[in-house]
C-alpha positions as CSV (number, residue, x, y, z in Angstrom):
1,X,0.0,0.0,0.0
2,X,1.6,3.3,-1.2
3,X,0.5,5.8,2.0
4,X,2.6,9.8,1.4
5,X,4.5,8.3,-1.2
6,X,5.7,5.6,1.6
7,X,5.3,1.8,0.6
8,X,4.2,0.2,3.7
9,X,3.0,-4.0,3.8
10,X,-0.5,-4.4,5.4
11,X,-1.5,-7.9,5.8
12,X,-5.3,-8.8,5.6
13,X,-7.4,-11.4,6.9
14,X,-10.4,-11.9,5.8
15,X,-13.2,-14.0,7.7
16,X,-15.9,-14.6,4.9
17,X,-18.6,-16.2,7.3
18,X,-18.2,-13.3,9.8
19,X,-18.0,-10.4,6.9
20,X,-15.2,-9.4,8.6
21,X,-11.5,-8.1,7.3
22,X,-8.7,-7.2,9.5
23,X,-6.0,-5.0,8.7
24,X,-2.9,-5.3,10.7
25,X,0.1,-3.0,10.1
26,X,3.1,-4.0,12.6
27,X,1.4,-3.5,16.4
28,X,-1.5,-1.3,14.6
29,X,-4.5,-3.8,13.5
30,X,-8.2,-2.5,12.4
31,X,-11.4,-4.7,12.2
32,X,-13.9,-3.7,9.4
33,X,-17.4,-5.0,9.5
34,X,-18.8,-5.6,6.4
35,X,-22.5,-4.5,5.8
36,X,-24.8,-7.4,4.4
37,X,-24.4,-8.2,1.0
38,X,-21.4,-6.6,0.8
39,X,-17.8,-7.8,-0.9
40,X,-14.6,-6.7,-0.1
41,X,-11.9,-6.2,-3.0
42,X,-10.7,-9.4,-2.5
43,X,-13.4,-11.8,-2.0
44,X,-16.0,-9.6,-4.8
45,X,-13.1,-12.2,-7.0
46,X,-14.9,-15.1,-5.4
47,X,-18.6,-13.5,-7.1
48,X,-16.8,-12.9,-10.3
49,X,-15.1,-16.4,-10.6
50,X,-18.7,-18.1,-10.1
51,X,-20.2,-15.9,-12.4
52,X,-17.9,-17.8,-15.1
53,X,-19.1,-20.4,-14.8
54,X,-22.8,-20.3,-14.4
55,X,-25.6,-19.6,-17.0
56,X,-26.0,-16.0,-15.3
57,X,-25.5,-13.4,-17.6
58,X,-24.7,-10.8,-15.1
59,X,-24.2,-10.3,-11.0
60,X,-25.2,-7.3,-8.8
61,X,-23.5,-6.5,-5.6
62,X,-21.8,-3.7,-3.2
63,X,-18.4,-3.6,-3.2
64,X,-16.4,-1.9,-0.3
65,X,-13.4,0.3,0.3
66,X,-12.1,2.8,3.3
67,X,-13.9,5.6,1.9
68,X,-17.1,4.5,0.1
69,X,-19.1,1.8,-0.9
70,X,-19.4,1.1,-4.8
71,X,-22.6,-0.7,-6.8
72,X,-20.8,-2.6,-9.3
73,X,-22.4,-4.8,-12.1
74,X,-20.4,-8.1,-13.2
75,X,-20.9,-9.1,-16.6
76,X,-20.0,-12.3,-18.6
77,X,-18.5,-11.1,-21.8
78,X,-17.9,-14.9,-23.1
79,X,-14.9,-17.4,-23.8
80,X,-11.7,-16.2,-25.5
81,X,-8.4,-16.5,-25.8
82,X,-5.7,-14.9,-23.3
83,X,-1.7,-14.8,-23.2
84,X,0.0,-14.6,-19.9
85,X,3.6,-15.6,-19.3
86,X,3.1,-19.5,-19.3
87,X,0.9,-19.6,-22.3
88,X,-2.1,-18.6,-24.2
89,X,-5.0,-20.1,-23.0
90,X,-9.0,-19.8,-23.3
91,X,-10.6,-18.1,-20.7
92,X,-13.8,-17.0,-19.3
93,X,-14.5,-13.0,-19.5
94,X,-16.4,-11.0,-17.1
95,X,-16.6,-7.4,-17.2
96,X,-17.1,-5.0,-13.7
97,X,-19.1,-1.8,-14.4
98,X,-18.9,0.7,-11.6
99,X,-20.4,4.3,-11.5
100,X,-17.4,5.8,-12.4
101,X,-17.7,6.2,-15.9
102,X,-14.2,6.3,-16.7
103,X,-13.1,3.7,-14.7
104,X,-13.9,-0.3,-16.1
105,X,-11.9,-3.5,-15.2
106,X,-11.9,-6.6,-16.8
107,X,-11.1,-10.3,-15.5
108,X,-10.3,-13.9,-17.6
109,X,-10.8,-16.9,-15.7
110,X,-10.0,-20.6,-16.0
111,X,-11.2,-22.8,-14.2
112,X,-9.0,-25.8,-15.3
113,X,-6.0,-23.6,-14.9
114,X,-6.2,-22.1,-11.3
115,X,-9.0,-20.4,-8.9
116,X,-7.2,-16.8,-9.3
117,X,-8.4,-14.7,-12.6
118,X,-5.4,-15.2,-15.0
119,X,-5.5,-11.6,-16.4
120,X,-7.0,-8.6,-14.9
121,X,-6.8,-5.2,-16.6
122,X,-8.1,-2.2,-14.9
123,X,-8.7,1.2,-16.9
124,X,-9.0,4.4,-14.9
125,X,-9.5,7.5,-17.9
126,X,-6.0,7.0,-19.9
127,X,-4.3,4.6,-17.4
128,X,-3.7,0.9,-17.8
129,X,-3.2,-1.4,-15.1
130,X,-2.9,-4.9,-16.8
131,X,-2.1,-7.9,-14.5
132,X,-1.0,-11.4,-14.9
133,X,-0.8,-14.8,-13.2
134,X,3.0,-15.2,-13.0
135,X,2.0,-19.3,-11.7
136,X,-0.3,-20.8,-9.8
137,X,0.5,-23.6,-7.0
138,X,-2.2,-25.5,-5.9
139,X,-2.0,-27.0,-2.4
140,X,-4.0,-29.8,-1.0
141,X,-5.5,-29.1,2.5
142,X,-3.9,-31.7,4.4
């Protein structure tokens, strides 16, 4: 997290069940409640990922931040073909529509490949952000 033009880590933990996220930063720590029906910018990746793969065309749902709270629409923009560093592969599309009208963000997923969206590119007026899967490991719970 960039904070005065210091980079500083935060972890987050995020307790889905509970709709609860805390933020620890060294010996400072924060608890945010989320409000019913309400994502975080983590887990709204969970929302997106089903979407994918269900006969859905599109997903509602409140996504919040430290400052606001944001309507976003998910849409599925249909199957094509991606590159990322390990290869090109087919993907799942799904568009998020905020009100900001200059601001859009787009997200592949595979299901076959790994959980995480492979490629995420977030537009904001002029500026690209474009992010890739570098690798995905996949661990088994024991």
């Amino acid at each position: 997290v960039m904070i005065d033009e210091s980079i500083e880590a935060i972890t987050i933990d995020f307790d889905w069940p509970a709709g609860k996220l805390l933020l620890t930063n060294g010996d400072n720590a924060r608890e945010l409640t989320l409000l019913p029906n309400t994502q975080d910018r983590l887990s709204y990746l969970l929302v997106a990922r089903q979407l994918a793969y269900n006969t859905k065309p599109f997903a509602a749902l409140q996504i919040t931040a430290l400052e606001a709270t944001d309507e976003t629409r998910l849409e599925r923009t249909g199957t094509g073909d991606i590159d990322i560093p390990w290869g090109r592969f087919e993907a799942e599309g799904i568009r998020r529509l905020t009100a900001a009208p200059d601001e859009r963000r787009r997200l592949w997923f595979n299901e076959d490949i790994c959980a995480l969206p492979l490629r995420v590119e977030h537009h904001t007026g002029s500026s690209v952000v474009d992010m890739v899967l570098e690798s995905c490991v996949v661990t088994s719970a024991d």
